[in-house]
N, C-alpha and C positions, 0 to 999 in steps of 0.2 A: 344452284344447280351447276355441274362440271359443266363444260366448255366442250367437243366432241374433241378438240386435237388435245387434251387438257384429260378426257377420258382416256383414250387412245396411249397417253405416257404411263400412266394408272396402269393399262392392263398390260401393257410390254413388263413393266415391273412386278408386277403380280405373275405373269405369267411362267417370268424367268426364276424368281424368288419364291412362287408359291405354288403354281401347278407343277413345277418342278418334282415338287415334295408329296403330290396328292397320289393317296394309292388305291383311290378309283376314278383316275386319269386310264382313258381306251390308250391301245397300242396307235400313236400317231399324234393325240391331244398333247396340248391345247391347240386348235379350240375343239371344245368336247360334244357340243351337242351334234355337229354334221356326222358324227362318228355314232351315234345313239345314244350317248351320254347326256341325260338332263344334269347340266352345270347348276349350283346356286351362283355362285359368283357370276359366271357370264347374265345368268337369269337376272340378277339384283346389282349390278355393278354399279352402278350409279347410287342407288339407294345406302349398297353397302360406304360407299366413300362419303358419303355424307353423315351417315350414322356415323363413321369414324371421326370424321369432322365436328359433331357436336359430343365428343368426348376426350378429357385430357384426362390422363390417373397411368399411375404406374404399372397398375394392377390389369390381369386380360377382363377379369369379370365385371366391372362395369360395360366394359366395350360389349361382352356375350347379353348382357342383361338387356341393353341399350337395342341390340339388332333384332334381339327376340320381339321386343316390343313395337320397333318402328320397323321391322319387313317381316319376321316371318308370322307375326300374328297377321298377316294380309296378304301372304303367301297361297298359292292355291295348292301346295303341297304340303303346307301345316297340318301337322297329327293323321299323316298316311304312312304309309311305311315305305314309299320310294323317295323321302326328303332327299332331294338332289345336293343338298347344301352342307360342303364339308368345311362350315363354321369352328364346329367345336375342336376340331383336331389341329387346325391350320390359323386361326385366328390369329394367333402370338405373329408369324409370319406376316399374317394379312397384314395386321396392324401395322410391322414394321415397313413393308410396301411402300404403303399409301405414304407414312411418315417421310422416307425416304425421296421419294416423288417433292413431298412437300418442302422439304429440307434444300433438295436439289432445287425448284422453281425457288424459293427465295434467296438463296445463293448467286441465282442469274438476276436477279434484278439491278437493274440500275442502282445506283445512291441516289436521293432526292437531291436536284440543285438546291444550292442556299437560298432561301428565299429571301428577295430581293421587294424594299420598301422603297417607296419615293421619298427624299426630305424635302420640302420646300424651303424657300428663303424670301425675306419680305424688301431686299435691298432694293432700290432702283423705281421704276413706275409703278409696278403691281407684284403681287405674288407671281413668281419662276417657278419651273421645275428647276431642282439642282442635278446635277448628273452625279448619274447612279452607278 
């Protein structure tokens, strides 16, 4: 599961890169639902970033097969005709998003320090640490 400040990078990203692009975004959105717009994205955001999360391919159509299967088949708007979820036209974008997001947080990480072993030596009275 995303992290809420960890969500929150996710959606600024999404928001600028892909509600950007949506053209059934209200006069004022994002964010869409206070405006009367049922979002899929804001509805699924978490769910969406994980599904993108358990798929790597070049291709959009594993990532559309993948979300079909793990949110909207438990969607309470699956097979109505108000599906709030503008998947299929923006996905390529989404997907780039989330990547992006991903791309940048591993970018900011630290390097791992060298990890660092003890040797001992057996000179003297007893077993020493040596310095490390």
């Amino acid at each position: 599961m995303v992290s809420e400040a960890k969500l929150n990078e996710y959606l600024a990203e999404i928001r600028e890169h892909v509600c950007s692009r949506c053209v059934e975004r209200p006069p004022g959105g994002p964010p869409c639902a206070p405006l009367g717009k049922v979002c899929g994205i804001e509805l699924h955001l978490p769910k969406i970033i994980d599904a993108i999360h358990e798929v790597r391919s070049d291709w959009i159509a594993p990532y559309l097969e993948h979300n079909r299967h793990t949110i909207c088949e438990h969607c309470a708007h699956n097979h109505t005709s108000i599906c709030p979820c503008p998947m299929d036209y923006l996905a390529t974008l989404l997907v780039e998003a989330v990547e992006t997001v991903d791309e940048r947080c591993a970018d900011e990480k630290p390097p791992n320090p060298p990890h660092q072993t003890a040797s001992y030596s057996t000179e003297g009275a007893g077993m020493r640490e040596a310095a490390v």
